[in-house]
C-alpha positions as CSV (number, residue, x, y, z in Angstrom):
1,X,92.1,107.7,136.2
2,X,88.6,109.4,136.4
3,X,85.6,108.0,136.4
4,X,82.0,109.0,134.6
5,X,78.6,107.6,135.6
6,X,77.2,106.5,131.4
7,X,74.9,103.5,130.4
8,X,76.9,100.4,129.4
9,X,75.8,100.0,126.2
10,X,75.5,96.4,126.4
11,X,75.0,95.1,130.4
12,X,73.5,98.1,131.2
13,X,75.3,99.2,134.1
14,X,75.3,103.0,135.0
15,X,78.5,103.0,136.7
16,X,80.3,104.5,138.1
17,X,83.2,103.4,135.3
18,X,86.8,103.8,135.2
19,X,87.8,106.2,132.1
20,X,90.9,106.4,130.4
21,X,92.2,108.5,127.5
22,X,93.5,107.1,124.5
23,X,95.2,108.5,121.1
24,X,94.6,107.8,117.2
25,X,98.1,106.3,116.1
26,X,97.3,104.8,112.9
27,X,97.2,107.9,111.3
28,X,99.2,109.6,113.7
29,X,97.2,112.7,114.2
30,X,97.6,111.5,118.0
31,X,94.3,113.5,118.7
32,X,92.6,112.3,122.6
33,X,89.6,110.1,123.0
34,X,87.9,109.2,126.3
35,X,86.7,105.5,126.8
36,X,85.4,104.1,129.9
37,X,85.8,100.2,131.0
38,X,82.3,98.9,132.5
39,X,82.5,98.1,136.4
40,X,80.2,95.1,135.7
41,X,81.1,93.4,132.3
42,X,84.5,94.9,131.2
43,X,83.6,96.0,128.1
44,X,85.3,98.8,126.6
45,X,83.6,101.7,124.6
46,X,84.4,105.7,123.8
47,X,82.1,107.2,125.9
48,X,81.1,109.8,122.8
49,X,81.1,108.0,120.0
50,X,81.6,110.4,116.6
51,X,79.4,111.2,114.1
52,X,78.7,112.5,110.4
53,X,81.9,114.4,109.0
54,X,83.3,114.6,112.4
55,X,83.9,110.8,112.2
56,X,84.5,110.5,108.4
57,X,88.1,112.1,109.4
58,X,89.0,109.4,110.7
59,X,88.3,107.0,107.6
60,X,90.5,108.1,105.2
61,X,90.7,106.9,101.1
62,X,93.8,104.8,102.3
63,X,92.2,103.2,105.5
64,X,91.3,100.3,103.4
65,X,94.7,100.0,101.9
66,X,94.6,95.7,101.5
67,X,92.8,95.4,98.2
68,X,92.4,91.9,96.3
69,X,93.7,94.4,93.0
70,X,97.0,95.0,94.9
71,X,98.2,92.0,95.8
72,X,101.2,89.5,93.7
73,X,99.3,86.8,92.0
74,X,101.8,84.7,92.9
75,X,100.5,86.1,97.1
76,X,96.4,85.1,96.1
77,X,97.9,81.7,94.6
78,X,99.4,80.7,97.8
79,X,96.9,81.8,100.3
80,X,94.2,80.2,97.6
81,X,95.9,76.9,98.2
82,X,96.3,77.2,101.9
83,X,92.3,77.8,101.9
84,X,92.3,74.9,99.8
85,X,93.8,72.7,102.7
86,X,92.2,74.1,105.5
87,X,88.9,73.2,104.1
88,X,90.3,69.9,102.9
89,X,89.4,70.4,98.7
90,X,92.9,70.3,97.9
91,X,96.3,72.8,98.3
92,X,97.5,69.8,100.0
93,X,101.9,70.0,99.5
94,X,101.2,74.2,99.3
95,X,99.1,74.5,103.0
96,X,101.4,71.8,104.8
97,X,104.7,73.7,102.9
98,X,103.5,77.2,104.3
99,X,102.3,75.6,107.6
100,X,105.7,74.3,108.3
101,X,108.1,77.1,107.1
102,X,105.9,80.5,108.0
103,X,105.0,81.7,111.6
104,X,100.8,81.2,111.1
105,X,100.4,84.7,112.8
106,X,102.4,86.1,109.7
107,X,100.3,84.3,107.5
108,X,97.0,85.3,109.3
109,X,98.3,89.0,109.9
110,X,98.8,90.0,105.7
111,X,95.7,88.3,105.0
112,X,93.5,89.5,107.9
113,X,92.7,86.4,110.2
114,X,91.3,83.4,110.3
115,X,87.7,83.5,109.0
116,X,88.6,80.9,105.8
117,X,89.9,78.2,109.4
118,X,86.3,79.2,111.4
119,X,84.6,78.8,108.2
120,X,86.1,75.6,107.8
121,X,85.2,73.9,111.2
122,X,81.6,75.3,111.0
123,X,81.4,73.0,107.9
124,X,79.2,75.9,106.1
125,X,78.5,74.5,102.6
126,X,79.7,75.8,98.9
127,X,76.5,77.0,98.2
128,X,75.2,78.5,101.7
129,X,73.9,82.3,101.2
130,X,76.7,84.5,103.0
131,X,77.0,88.3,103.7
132,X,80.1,90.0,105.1
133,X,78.8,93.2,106.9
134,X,81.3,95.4,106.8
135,X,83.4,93.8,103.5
136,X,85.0,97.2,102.7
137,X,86.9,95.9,98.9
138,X,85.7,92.4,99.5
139,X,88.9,90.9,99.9
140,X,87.7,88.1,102.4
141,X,84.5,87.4,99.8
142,X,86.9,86.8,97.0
143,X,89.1,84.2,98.8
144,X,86.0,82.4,99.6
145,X,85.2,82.9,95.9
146,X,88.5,81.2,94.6
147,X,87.4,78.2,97.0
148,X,84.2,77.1,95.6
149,X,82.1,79.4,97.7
150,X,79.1,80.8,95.6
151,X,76.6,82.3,97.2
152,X,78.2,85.5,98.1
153,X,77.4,88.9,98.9
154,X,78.5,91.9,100.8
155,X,77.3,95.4,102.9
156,X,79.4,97.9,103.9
157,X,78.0,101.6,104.4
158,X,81.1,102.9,104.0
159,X,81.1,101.8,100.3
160,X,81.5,105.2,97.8
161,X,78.6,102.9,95.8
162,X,77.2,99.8,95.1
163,X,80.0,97.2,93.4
164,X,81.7,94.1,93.3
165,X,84.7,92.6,93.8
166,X,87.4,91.6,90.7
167,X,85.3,88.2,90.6
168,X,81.9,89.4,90.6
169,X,81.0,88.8,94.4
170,X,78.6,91.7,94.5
171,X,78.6,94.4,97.4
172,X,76.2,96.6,98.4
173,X,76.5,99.9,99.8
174,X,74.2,99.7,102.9
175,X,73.3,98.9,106.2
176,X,72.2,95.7,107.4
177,X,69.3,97.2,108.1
178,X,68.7,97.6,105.0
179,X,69.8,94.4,103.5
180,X,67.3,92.2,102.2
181,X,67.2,88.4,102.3
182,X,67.5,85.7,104.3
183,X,71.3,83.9,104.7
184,X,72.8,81.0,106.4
185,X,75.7,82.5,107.9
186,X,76.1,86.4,108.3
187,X,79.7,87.4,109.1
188,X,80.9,90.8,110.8
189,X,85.6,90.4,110.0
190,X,86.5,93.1,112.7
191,X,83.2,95.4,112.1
192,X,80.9,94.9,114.5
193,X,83.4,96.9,116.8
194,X,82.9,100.3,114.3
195,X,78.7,100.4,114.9
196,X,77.3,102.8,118.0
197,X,74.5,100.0,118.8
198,X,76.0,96.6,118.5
199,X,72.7,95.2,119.9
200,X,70.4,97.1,117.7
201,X,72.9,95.6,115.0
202,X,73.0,91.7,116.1
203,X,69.2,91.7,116.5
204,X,68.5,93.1,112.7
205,X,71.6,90.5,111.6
206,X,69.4,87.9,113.8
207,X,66.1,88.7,111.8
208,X,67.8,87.9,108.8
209,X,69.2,84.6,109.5
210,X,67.8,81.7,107.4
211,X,66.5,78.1,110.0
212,X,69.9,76.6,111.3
213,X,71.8,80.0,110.4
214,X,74.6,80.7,112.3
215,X,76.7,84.4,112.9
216,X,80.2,84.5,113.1
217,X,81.5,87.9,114.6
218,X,85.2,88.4,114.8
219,X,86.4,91.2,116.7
220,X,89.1,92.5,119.6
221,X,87.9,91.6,123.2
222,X,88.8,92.9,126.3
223,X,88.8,89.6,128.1
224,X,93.1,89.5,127.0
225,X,96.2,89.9,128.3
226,X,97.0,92.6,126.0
227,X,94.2,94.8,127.3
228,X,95.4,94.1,130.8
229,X,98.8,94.9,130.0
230,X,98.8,97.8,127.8
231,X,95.5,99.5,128.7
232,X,96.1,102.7,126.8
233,X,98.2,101.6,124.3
234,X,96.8,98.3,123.5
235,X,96.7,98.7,119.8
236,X,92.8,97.0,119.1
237,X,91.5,99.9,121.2
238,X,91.9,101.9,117.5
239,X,91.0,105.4,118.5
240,X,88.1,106.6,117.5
241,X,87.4,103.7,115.0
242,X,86.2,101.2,117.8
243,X,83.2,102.3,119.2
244,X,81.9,99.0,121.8
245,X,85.3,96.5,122.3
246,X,82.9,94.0,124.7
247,X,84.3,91.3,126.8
248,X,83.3,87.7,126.6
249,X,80.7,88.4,129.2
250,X,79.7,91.4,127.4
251,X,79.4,89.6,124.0
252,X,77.1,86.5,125.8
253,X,75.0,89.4,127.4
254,X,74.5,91.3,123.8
255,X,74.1,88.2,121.9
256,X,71.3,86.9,124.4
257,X,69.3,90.6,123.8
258,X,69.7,89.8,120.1
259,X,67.8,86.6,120.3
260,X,70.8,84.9,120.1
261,X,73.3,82.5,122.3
262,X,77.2,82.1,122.0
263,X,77.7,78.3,120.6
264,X,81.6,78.5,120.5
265,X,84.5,81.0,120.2
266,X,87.9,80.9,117.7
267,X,91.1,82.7,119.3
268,X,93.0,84.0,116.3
269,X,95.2,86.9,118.2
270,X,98.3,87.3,116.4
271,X,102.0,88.8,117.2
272,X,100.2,91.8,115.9
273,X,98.7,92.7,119.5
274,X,102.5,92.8,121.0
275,X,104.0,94.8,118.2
276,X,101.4,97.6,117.9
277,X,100.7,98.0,121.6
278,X,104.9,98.1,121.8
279,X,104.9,101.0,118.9
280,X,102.7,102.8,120.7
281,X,103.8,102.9,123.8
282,X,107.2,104.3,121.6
283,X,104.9,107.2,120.5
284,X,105.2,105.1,116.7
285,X,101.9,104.2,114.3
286,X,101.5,101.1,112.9
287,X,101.4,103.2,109.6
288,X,105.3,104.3,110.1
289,X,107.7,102.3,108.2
290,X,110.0,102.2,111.2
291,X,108.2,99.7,112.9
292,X,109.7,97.4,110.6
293,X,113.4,98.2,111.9
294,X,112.3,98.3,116.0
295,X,111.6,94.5,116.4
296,X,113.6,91.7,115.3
297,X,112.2,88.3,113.4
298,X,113.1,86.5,117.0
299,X,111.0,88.7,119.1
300,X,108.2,88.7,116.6
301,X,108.8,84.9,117.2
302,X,108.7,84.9,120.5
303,X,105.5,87.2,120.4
304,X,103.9,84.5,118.2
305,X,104.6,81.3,120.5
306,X,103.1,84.3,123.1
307,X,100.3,84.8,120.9
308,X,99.2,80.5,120.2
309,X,99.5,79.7,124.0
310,X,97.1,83.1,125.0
311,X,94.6,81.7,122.3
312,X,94.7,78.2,124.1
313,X,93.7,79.8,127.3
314,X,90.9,81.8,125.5
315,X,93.4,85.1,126.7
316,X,93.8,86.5,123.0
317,X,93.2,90.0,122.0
318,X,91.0,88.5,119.2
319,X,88.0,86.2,119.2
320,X,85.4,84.8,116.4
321,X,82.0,84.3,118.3
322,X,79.5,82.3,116.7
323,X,76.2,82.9,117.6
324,X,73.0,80.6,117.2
325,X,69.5,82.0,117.6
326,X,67.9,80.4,120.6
């Protein structure tokens, strides 16, 4: 390891840090990307973060391959009615029948966490104003749709134009910057991690939060076992994608710069983080097919049981923060 003397972009610290070099897999172009962990908070972050065209590489027309127009009918129907039952409006027989005969880290894995469950325990009502930054399709804004929720909306820069989704949630292409409006809960689903200033971007999410507003940011954290394990090859590290992967220190200190104070956290790691970090370290993308034949059902098992006791002991490669001004 070598070490480079760089601003922390959230404590602050100049270093020196501890760098490592990691490679783009989910693509497979395997091309190197230096990232140094900070010496005072443990946060992770590229140490040049890419720009413009250079970045756009890295983003191709497939890299938002789960769209609401792709998936079985009979697939929405099911998760529709698990929603239902974690927010207690119905899905009953369905959520407890799923519940008891699939792994929850499958379920949460296809249909890209746990926000509907956070959601849920906040208690955020039917008609509270919320904006997904970051929504890509808007496949997250249309499950809330199906439950009752109807006050949507959505930002994502990334967007080819402004849109909405197959249910009319519209989506704007934008930054939060630009965003106007107030809302009661502004959400960042594995985002935040993709901006250059994550300060700069709390703070203007922040501004816009209605009296009693809360922020719910989901995103990889180094404060995990699969960090500590896999370093390199930990598959959340997402080469050159993630930009700022903050510990839970890191996330308290950038949350009190934004105005803001962490009220409670959600661990929703999955198998996932054992399974890609394993592929990896096999020289094999998450985007190759052969993953599917390297690991059988009762490892993924095993992984999972893995996975629920790290998220007990707030060790999980994946955390929702919610934030409260203060």
């Amino acid at each position: 390891m070598s070490e480079v003397t760089k601003e922390c972009r959230l404590c602050g610290s100049a270093g020196p840090h501890q760098t490592i070099v990691v490679r783009e897999m989910m693509f497979q172009t395997r091309d190197l990307f230096e990232y140094f962990s900070c010496e005072k908070c443990d946060t992770l972050q590229i140490v040049n973060a890419l720009e413009g065209d250079e970045l756009m590489r890295y983003y191709p027309q497939n890299y938002y391959s789960h769209s609401a127009a792709t998936e079985p009918k009979l697939f929405r129907w099911l998760i529709t009615q698990q929603d239902r039952f974690k927010l207690r409006t119905g899905g009953r027989l369905v959520g407890a029948f799923m519940a008891a005969s699939l792994p929850e880290g499958i379920v949460r894995a296809v249909t890209g966490g746990d926000a509907v469950r956070m959601i849920a325990q906040l208690g955020v009502d039917r008609d509270a104003r919320i904006l997904d930054v970051g929504c890509a399709g808007g496949v997250l804004l249309d499950r809330l749709a199906r439950v009752g929720f109807n006050n949507l909306s959505g930002a994502d820069p990334f967007l080819a134009t402004d849109d909405e989704t197959p249910r009319g949630v519209p989506l704007m292409k934008r930054y939060l910057s630009e965003v106007t409006g107030e809302f009661d809960l502004i959400m960042f689903n594995h985002s935040l991690e993709h901006v250059p200033d994550l300060v700069a971007t709390l703070k203007a999410a922040s501004e816009k939060l209605a009296v009693g507003g809360i922020c719910l940011v989901r995103l990889p954290t180094t404060s995990s076992e699969a960090w500590t394990s896999y370093g390199a090859d930990w598959v959340q590290v997402d080469a050159p994608r993630h930009i700022v992967i903050p510990s839970r220190q890191g996330m308290a200190l950038a949350a009190d710069k934004a105005g803001m104070a962490v009220e409670k956290t959600f661990d929703d790691s999955t198998f996932g983080q054992f399974m890609g970090s394993e592929a990896y370290r096999r020289d094999v993308a998450v985007t190759d097919p052969k993953i599917f034949r390297m690991f059988g059902p009762r490892r993924i098992w095993e992984w999972e049981k893995r996975a629920k006791l790290l998220n007990r002991q707030g060790r999980g490669d994946q955390t929702g923060f919610v934030l409260r001004a203060k």
